[in-house]
N, C-alpha and C positions, 0 to 999 in steps of 0.2 A: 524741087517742087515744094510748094508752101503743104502743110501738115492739113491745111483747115482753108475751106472755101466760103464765103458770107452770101448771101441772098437776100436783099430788100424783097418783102412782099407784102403788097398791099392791097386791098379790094378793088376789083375791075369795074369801073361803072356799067358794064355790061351783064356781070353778077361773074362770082368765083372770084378767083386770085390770080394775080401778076407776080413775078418773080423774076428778078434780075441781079445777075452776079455783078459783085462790083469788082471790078479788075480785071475781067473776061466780056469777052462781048456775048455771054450768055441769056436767054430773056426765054420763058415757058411760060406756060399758064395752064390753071387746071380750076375744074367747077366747084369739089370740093378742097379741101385740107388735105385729103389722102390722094388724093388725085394730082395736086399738086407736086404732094411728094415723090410722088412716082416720076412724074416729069420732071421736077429740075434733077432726078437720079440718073434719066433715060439724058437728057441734057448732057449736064456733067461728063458722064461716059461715052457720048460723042465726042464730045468737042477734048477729050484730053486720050493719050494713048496709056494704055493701060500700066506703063510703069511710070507714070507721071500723075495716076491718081491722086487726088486729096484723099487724104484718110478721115476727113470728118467733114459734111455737109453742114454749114451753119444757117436757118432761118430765121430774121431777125421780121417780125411782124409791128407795119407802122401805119398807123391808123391816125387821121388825122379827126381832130372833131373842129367844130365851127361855135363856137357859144354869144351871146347878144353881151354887150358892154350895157 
């Protein structure tokens, strides 16, 4: 089992945060930042059996912005 798991998370247009594992058909969401983190925690420890944990949750935050030329 890989050491370290990554998570894209980016703002919901419905308000809070999206988060999805890449490599995993993982996907949670939570309202706040802490909230989040709980969930893709509660995630993660689903979807894997407890000797196949990752031993580090990675959150990788991508925010897109739009600017006028």
């Amino acid at each position: 089992m890989d050491q370290e798991i990554l998570f894209l998370v980016e703002e919901s247009p419905e308000g809070g945060y999206e988060a999805r594992a890449l490599g995993y058909s993982i996907f949670t969401e939570g309202k706040s930042v802490e909230e989040l983190k709980d969930s893709v925690r509660d995630a993660v420890r689903c979807h894997f059996e407890e000797k196949d944990l990752p031993r580090v949750i990675r959150l990788h935050f991508v925010k897109d912005e739009v600017i006028a030329v």
